[in-house]
N, C-alpha and C positions, 0 to 999 in steps of 0.2 A: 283400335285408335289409341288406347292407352299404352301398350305395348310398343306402340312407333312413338308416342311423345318419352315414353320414360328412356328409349335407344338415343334420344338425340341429348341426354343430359349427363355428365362426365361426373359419379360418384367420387374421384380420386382426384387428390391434386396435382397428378405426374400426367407430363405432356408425352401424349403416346406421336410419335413421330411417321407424320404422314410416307410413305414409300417415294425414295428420293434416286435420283442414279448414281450421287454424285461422291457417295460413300465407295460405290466398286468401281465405281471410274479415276478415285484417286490411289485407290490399293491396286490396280493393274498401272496406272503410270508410276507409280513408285517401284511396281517390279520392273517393267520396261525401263525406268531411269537407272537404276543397279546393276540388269545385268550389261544395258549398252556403255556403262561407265566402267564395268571390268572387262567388255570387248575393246573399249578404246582407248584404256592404258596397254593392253596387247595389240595396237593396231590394227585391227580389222579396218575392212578395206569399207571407208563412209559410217561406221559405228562413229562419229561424231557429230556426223546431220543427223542422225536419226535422233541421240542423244538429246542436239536442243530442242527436238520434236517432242519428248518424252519430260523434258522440263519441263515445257510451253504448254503441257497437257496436265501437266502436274499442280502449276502454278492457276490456270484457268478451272479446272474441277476445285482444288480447294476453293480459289474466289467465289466461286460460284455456291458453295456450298456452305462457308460463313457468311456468304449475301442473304442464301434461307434462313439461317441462323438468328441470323441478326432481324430478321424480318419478324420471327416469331417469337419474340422475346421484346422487339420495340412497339412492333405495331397488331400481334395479333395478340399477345400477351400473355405469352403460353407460359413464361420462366415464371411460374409461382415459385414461394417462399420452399416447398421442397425440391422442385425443379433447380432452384440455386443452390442449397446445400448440396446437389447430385453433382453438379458442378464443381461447384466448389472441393468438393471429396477428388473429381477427378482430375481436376489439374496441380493440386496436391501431390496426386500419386503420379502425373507426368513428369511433376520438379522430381519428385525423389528416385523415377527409373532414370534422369538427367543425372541426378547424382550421382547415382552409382555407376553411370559410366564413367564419368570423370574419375570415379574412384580408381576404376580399369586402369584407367592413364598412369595418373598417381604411382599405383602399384607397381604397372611395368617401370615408370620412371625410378623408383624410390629403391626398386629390386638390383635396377643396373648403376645409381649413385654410390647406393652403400654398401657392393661389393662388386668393384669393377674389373673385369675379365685381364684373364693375363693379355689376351688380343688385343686390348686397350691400354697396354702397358700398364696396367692394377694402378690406373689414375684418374680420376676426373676433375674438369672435361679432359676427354682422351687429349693425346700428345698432338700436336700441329692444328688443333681446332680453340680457336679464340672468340672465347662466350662474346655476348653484349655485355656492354657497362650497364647495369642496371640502376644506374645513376643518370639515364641520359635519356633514351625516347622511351624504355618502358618506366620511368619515371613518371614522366607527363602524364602516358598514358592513363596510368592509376590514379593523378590527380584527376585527369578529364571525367576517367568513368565513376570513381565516387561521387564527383561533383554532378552527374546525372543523375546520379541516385537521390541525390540531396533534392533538386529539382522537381524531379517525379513523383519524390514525394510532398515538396510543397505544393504541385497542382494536385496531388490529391485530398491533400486535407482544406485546398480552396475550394473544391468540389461538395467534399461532404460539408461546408460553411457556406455554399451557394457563390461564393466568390467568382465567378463567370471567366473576369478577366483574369484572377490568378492562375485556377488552372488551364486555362489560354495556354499565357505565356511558359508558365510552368512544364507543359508537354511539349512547346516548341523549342525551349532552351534543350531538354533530355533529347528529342531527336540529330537536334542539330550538335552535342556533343558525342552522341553516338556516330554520327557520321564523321566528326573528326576522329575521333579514336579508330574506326577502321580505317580512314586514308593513311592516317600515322604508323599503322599495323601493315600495312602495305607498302611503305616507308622502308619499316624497319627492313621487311621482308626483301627488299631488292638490294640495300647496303649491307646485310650481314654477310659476311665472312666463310658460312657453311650453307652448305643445303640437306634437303631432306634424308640425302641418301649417305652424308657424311658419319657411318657407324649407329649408333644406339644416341648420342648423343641426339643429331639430329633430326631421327626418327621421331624421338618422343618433345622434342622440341617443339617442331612443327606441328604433331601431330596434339599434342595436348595445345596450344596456340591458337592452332588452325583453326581446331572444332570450336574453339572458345571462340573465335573470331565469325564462324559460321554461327555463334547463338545469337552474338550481338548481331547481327544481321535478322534476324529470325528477329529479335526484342525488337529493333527498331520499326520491323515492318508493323509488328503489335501494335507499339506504341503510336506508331503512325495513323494505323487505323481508330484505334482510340481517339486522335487527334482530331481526325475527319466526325467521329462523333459527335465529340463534345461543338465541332463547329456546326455539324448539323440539329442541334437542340436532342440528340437520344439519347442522352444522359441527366440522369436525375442527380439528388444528392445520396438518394437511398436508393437507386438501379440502375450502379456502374459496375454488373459483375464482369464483364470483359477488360472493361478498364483495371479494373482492380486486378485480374486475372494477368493482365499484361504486367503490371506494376510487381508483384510477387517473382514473375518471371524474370524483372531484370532487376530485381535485387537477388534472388541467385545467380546471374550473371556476374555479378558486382564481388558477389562472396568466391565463386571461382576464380575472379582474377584474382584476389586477394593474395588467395592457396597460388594458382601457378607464379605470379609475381615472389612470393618469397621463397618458395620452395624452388621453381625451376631457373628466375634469373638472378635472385640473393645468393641466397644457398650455392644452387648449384654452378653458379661461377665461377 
């Protein structure tokens, strides 16, 4: 009898995680989404229904999976004080393998600026391609997306002051200018002048853009979710690590555009 009461009591403060599906159900739709997204830039024949199938699998396992999440850290109370710092350690090191891909970009980008092939006529931008004015919508842009930043962090520190209504408003302003900044982005994208395939220029255009434009997409569903939080009362002043976790995330969003803003449309125009 002692032996069964002492198994049922948890020595350690790390939350051992119950056996879940929802971990190899999103690592199989995420191989599924990959390899049906390089069958469907080669055409295969319906590799694009299959694709939104592989999304839609993707998108619903992860839900499903920070739904548990979120469950056992609100309501079953597993996120002790080490349990967060594990966290907190790991999304750390998600920002910084984020960086270093940007860094990828950068590099390629920086590699073909500041020494441009005789192919390119040894100029940039190459000859017949006419950058943006970076004076004009990715102008906005950068005031819009600091100005989120600004935002998200004053409903943060309403939060940690118990301020209710501030950080309300505070995450709904940050959403709603993330979603202008991508329709703006999508803007730009249909009036420019070039496209992706127009040499190295517009390769790493797009391509450092794009992925930037896909984070903000990724922050804003975060921070969305955060949103829905704090409306639903599962945020404390002292146990917002998701929240907080979102918020770190788009201030490295914030500091990438910074870099691609001066570097790819100052500079490089």
């Amino acid at each position: 009898m002692t032996n069964i009461t002492r198994s049922n009591f948890q020595f350690h403060p790390f939350h051992l995680v119950s056996p879940s599906p929802w971990p190899i159900n999103t690592s199989l739709s995420l191989l599924a989404l990959t390899t049906l997204g390089v069958l469907t830039m080669h055409s295969f024949t319906y590799a694009n229904n299959f694709l939104l199938i592989a999304f839609i699998c993707l998108i619903s396992s992860m839900s499903l999976w920070f739904r548990d999440v979120i469950s056992e850290g609100t309501y079953l109370g597993n996120h002790t004080l080490a349990v967060q710092r594990g966290l907190n350690m790991g999304i750390g090191l998600f920002i910084v393998s984020e960086a270093l891909f940007f860094l990828g970009i950068f590099w390629a980008y920086f590699h073909s600026t500041l020494s441009p092939t005789i192919e390119m006529g040894a100029h940039w931008p190459p000859m017949g391609i006419d950058a943006i004015n970076p004076f004009e919508l990715p102008l906005l842009n950068t005031i819009i997306l600091l100005s989120s930043g600004v935002t998200i962090t004053y409903a943060h520190h309403s939060l940690i002051q118990g301020y209710r209504r501030g950080a309300l408003y505070g995450t709904m302003y940050t959403v709603l200018l993330a979603l202008i900044f991508t329709v703006l982005q999508g803007v730009e994208y249909t009036v420019s002048s070039f496209t992706i395939s127009d040499s190295i220029f517009g390769s790493c255009f797009y391509f450092g853009t794009g992925f930037h434009g896909l984070h903000v997409m990724i922050g804003t569903a975060f921070i969305a979710v955060g949103l829905w939080r704090i409306l639903a009362y599962h945020l404390t002043d002292n146990h917002h690590l998701g929240f907080e976790s979102s918020i770190l995330y788009w201030h490295f969003v914030d500091i990438v555009w910074l870099f691609l803003y001066i570097s790819v449309y100052y500079w490089g125009s």
